[in-house]
N, CA and C atoms as an extended XYZ file, in Angstrom:
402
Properties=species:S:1:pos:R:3:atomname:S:1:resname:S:1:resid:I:1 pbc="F F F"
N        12.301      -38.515       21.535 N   UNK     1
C        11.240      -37.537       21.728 CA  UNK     1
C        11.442      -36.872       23.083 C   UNK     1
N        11.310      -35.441       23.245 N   UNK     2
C        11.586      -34.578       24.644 CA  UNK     2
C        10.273      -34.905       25.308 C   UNK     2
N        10.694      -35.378       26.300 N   UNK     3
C         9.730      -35.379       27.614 CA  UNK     3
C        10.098      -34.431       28.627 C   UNK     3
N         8.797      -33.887       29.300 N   UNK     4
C         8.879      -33.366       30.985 CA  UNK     4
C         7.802      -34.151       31.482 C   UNK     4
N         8.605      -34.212       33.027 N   UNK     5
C         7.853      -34.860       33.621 CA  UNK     5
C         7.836      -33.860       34.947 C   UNK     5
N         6.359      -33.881       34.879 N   UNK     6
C         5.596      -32.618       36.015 CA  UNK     6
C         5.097      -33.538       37.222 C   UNK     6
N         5.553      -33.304       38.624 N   UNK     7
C         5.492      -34.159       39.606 CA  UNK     7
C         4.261      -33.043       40.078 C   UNK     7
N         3.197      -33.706       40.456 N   UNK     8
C         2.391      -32.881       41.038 CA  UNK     8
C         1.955      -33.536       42.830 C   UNK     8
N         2.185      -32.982       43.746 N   UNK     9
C         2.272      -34.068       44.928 CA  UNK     9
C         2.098      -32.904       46.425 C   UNK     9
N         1.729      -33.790       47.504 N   UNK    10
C         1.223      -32.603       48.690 CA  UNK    10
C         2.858      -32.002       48.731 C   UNK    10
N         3.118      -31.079       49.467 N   UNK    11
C         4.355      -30.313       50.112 CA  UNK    11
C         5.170      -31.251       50.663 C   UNK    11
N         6.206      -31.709       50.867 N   UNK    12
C         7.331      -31.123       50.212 CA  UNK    12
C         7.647      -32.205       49.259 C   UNK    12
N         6.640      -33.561       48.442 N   UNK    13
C         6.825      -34.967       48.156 CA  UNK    13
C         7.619      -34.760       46.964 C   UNK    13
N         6.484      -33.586       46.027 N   UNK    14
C         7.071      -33.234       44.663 CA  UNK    14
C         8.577      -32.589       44.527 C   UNK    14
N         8.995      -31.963       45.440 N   UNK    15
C        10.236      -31.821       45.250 CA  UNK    15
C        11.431      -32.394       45.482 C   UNK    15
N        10.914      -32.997       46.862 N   UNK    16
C        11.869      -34.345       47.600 CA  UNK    16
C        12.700      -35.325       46.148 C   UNK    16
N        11.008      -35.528       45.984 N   UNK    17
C        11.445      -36.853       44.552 CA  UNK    17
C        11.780      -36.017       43.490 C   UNK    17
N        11.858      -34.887       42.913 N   UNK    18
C        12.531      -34.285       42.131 CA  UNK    18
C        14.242      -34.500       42.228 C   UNK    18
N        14.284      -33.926       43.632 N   UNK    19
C        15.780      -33.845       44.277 CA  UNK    19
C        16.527      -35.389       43.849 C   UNK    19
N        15.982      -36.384       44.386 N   UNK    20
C        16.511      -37.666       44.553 CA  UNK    20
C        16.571      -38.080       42.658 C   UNK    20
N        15.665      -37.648       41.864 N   UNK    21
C        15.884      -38.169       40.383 CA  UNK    21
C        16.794      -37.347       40.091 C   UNK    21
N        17.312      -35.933       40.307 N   UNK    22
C        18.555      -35.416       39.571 CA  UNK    22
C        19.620      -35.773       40.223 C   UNK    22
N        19.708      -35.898       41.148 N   UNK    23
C        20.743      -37.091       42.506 CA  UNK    23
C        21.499      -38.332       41.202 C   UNK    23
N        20.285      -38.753       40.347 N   UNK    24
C        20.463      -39.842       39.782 CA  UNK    24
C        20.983      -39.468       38.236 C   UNK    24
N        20.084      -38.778       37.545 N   UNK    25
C        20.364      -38.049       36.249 CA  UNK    25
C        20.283      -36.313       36.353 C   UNK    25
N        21.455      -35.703       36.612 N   UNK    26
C        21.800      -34.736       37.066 CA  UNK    26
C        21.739      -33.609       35.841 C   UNK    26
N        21.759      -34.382       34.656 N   UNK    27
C        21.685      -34.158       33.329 CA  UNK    27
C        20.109      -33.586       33.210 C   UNK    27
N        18.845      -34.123       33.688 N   UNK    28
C        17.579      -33.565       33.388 CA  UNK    28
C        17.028      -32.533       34.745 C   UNK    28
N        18.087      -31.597       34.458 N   UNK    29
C        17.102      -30.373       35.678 CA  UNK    29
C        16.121      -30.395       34.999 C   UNK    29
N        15.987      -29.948       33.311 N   UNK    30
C        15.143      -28.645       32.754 CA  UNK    30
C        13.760      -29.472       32.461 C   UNK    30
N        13.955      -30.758       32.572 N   UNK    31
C        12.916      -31.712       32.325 CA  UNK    31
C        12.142      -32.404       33.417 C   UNK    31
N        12.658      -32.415       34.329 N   UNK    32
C        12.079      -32.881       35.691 CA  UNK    32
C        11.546      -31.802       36.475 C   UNK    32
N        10.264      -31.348       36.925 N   UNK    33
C        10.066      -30.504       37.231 CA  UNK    33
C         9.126      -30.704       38.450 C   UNK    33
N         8.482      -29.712       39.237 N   UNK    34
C         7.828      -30.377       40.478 CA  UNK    34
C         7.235      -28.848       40.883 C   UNK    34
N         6.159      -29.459       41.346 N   UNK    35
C         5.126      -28.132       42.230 CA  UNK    35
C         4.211      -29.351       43.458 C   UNK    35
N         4.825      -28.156       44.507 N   UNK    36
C         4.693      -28.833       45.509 CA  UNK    36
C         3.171      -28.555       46.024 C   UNK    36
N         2.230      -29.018       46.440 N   UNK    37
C         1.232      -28.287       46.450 CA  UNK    37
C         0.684      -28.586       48.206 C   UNK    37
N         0.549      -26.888       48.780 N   UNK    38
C         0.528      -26.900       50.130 CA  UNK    38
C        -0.764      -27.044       50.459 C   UNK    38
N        -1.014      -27.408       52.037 N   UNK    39
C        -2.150      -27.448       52.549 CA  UNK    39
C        -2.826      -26.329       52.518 C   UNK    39
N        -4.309      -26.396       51.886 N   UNK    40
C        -5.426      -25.622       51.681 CA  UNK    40
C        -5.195      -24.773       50.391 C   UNK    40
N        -4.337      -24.977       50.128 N   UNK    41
C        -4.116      -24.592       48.451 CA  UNK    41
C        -4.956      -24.083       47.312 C   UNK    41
N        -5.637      -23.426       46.714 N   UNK    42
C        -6.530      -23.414       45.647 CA  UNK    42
C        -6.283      -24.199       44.587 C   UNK    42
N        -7.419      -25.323       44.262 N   UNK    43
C        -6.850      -25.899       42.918 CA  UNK    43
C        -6.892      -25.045       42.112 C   UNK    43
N        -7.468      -23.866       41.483 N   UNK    44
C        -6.953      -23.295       40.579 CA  UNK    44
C        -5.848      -22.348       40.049 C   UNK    44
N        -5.513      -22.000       41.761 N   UNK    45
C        -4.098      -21.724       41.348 CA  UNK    45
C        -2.904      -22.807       40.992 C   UNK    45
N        -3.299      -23.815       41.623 N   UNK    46
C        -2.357      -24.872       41.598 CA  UNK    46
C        -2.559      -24.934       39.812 C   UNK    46
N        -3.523      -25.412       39.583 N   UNK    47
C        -3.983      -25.448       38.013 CA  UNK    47
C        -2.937      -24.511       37.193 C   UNK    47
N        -2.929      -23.455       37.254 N   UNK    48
C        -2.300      -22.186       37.284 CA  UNK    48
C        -0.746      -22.412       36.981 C   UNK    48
N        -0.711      -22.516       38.323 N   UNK    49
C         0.883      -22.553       38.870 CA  UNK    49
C         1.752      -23.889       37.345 C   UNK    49
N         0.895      -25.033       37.759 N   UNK    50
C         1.245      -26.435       36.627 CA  UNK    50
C         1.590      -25.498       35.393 C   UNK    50
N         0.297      -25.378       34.896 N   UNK    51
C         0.429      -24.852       33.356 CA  UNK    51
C         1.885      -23.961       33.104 C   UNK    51
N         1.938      -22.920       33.760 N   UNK    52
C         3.164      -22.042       33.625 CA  UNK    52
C         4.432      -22.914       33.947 C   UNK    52
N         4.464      -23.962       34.837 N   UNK    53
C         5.437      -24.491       34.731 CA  UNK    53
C         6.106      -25.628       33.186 C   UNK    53
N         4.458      -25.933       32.990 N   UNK    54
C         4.464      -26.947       31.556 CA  UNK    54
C         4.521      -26.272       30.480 C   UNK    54
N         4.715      -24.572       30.137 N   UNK    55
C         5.069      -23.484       29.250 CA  UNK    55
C         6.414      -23.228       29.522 C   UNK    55
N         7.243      -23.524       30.396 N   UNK    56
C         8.294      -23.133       30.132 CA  UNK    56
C         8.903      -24.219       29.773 C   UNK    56
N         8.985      -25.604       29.653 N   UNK    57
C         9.228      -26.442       29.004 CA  UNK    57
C         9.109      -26.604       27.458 C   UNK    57
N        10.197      -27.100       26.781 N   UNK    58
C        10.221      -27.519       25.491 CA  UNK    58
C         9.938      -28.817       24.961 C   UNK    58
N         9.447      -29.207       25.996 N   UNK    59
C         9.382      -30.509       25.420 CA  UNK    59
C         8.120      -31.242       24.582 C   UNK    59
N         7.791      -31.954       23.685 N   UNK    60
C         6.647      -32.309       23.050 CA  UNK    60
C         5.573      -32.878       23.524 C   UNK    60
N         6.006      -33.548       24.446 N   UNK    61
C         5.112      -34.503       25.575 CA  UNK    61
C         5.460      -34.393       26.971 C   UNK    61
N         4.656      -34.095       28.014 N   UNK    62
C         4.438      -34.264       29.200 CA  UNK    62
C         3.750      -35.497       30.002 C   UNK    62
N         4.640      -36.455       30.995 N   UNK    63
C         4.009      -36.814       31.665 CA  UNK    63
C         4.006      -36.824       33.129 C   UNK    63
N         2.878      -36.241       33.693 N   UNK    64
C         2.489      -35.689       34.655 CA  UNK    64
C         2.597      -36.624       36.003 C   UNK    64
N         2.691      -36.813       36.841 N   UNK    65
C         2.890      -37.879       38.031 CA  UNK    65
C         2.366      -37.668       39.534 C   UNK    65
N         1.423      -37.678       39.899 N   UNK    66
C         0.873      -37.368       41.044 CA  UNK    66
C         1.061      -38.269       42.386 C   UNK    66
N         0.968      -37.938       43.458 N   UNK    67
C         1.015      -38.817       44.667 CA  UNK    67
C        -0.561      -40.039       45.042 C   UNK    67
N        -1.466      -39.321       44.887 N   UNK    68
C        -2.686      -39.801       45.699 CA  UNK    68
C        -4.019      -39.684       44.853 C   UNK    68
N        -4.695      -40.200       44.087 N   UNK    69
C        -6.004      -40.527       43.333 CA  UNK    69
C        -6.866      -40.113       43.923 C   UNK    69
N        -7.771      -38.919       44.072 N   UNK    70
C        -8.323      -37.997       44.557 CA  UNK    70
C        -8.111      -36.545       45.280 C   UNK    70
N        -7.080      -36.889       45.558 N   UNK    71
C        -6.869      -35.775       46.178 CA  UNK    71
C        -6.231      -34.624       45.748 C   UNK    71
N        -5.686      -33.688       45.920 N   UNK    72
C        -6.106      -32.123       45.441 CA  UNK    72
C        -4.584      -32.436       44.436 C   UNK    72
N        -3.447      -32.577       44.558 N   UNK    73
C        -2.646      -32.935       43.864 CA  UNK    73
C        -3.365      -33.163       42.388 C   UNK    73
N        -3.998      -34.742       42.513 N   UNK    74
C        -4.618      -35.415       41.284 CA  UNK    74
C        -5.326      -34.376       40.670 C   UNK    74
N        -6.255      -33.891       41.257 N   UNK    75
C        -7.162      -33.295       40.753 CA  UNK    75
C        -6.377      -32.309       39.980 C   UNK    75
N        -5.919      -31.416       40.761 N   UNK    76
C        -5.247      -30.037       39.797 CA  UNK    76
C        -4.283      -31.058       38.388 C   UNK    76
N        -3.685      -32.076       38.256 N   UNK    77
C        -3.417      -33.045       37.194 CA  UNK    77
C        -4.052      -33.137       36.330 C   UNK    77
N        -5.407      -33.852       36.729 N   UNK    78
C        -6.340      -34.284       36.033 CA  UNK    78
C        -6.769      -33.234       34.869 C   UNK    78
N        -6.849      -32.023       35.416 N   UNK    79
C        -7.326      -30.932       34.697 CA  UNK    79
C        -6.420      -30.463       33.446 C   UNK    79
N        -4.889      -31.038       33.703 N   UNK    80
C        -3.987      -30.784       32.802 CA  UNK    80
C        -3.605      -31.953       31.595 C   UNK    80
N        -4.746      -32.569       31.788 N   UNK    81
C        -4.750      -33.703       30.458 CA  UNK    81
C        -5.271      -33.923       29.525 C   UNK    81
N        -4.147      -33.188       28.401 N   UNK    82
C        -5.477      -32.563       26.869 CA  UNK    82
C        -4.679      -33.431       25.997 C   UNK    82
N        -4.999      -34.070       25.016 N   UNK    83
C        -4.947      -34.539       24.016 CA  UNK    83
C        -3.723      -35.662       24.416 C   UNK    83
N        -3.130      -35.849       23.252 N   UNK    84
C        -2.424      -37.401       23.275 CA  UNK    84
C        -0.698      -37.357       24.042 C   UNK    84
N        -0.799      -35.919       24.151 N   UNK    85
C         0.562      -35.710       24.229 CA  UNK    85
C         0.827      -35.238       26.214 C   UNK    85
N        -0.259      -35.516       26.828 N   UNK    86
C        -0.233      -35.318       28.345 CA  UNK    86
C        -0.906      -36.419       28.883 C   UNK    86
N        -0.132      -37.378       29.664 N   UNK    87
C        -0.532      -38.305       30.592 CA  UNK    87
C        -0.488      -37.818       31.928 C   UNK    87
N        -1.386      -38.583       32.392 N   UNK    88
C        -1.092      -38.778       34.348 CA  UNK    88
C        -1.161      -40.526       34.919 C   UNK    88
N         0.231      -40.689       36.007 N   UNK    89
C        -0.073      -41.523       36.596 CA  UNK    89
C        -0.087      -41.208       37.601 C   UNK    89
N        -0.660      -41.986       38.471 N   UNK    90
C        -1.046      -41.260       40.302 CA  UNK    90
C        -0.371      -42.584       41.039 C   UNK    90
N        -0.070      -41.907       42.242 N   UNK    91
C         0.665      -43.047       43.093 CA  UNK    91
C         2.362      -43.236       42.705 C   UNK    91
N         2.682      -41.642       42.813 N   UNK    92
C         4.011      -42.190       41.611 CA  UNK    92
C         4.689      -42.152       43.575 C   UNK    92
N         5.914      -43.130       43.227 N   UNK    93
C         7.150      -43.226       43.977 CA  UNK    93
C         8.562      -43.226       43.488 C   UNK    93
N         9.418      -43.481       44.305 N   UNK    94
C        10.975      -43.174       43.705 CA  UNK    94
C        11.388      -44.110       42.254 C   UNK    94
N        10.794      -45.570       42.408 N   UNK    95
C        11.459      -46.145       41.497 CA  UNK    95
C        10.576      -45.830       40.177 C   UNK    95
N         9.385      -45.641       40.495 N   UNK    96
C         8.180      -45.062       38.911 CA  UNK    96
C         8.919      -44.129       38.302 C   UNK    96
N         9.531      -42.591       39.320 N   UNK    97
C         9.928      -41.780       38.671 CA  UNK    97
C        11.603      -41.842       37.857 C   UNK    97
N        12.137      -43.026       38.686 N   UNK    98
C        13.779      -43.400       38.058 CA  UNK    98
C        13.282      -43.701       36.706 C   UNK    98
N        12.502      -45.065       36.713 N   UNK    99
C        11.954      -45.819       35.446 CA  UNK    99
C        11.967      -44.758       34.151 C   UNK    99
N        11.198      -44.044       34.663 N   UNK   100
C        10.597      -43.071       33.410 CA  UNK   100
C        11.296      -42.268       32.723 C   UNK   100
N        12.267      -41.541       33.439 N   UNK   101
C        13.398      -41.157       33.141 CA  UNK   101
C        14.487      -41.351       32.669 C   UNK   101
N        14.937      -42.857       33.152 N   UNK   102
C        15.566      -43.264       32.663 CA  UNK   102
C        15.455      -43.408       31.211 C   UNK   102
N        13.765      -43.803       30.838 N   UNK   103
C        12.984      -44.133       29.276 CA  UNK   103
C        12.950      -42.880       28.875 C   UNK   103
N        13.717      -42.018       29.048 N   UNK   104
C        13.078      -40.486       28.603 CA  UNK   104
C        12.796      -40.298       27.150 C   UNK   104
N        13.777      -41.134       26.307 N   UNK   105
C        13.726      -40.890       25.081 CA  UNK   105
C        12.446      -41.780       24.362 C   UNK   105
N        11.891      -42.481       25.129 N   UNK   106
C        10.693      -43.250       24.857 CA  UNK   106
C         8.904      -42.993       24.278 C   UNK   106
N         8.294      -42.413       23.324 N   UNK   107
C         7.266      -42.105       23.303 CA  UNK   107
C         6.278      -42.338       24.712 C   UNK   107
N         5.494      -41.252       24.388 N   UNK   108
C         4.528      -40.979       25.616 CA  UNK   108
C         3.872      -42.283       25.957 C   UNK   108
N         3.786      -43.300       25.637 N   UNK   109
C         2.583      -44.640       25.809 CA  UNK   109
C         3.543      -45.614       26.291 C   UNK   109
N         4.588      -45.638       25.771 N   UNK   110
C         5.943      -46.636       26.338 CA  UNK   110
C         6.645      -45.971       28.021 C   UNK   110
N         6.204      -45.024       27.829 N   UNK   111
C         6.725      -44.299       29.073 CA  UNK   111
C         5.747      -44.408       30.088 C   UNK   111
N         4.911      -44.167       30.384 N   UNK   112
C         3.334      -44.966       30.862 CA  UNK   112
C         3.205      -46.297       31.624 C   UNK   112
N         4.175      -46.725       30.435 N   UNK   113
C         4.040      -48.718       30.720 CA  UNK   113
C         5.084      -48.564       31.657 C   UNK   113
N         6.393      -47.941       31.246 N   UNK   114
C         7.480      -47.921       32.149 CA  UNK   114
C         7.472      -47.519       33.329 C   UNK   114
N         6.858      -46.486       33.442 N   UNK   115
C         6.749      -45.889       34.617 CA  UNK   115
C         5.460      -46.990       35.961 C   UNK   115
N         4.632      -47.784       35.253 N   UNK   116
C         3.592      -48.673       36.041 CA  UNK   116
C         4.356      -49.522       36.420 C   UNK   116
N         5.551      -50.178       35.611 N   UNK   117
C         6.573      -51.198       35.697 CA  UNK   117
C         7.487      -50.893       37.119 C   UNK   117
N         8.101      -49.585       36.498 N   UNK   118
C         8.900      -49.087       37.837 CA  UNK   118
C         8.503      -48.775       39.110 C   UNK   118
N         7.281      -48.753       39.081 N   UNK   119
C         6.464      -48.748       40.477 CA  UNK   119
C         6.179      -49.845       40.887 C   UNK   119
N         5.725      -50.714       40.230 N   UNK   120
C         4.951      -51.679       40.790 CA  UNK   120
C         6.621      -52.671       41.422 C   UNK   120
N         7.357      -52.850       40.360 N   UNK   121
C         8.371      -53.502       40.706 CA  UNK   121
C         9.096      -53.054       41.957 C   UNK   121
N         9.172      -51.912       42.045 N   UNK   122
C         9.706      -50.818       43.393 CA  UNK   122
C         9.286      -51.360       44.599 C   UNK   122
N         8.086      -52.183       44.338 N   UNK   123
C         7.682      -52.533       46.087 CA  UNK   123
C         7.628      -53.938       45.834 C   UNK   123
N         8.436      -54.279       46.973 N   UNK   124
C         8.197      -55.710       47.284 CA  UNK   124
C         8.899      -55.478       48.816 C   UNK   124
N         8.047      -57.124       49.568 N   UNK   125
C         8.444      -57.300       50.584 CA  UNK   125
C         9.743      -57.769       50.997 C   UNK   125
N        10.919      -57.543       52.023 N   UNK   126
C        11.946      -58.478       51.520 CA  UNK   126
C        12.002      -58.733       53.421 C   UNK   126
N        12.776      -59.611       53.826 N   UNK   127
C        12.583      -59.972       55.014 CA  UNK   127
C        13.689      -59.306       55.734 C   UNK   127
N        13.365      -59.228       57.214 N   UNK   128
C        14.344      -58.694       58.028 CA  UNK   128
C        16.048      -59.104       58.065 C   UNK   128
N        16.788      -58.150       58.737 N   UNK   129
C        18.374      -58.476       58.370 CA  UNK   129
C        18.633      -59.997       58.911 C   UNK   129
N        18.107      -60.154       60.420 N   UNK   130
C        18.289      -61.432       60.686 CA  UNK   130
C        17.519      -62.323       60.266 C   UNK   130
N        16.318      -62.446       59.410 N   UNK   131
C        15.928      -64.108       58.852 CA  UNK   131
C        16.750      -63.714       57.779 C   UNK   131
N        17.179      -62.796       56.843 N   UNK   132
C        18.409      -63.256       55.818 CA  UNK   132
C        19.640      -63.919       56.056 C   UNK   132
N        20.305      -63.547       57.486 N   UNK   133
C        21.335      -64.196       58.249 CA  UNK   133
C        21.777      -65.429       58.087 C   UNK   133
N        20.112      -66.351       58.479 N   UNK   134
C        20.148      -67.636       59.020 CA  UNK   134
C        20.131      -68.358       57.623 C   UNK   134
């Protein structure tokens, strides 16, 4: 099943992590997509801006990926989640967005799980160079 995945995130996050996932799969420009959204921004242009970017996509399902759970990013997201075929997760980072991608061929609900997986797993503590040393 075709997925895009719409990074919605403050300036310059959404594109940064765009950059670094085609770094990885160089193969999904047309599917990885990103709007960076600047300080003082209108959410409804941002609103705006999303949609036209999620129209030029072919794909059947969108899932959407935001930085921060309230804030203007999310919000302009939030607004873009109609029926079964558009998710949002918030708090996305590098390894959420590898995960998901990697699952690209994965229905929208398996991709979801994957992508919570690839985040959550993404962080862990690991100890400094010298207590690994000893």
């Amino acid at each position: 099943m075709k997925t895009c995945f719409l990074l919605i995130a403050h300036a310059p996050l959404a594109s940064a992590l765009r950059a670094c996932a085609l770094h990885v799969f160089p193969e999904c420009d047309a599917e990885v997509l990103a709007l960076d959204v600047p300080a003082y921004s209108q959410p409804a242009e941002m609103r705006q801006a999303a949609r036209s970017l999620m129209s030029r996509s072919c794909a059947r399902q969108v899932l959407l990926l935001s930085d921060v759970v309230g804030a203007t990013p999310c919000n302009v997201a939030q607004g873009l989640v109609e029926g079964a075929d558009v998710r949002l997760v918030t708090g996305v980072n590098l390894p959420m967005l590898l995960r998901a991608v990697n699952y690209r061929d994965e229905d929208l609900a398996q991709l979801v799980e994957r992508a919570l997986s690839g985040g959550h797993q993404g962080m862990i503590e690991l100890q400094t160079a010298a207590a690994c040393r000893e």
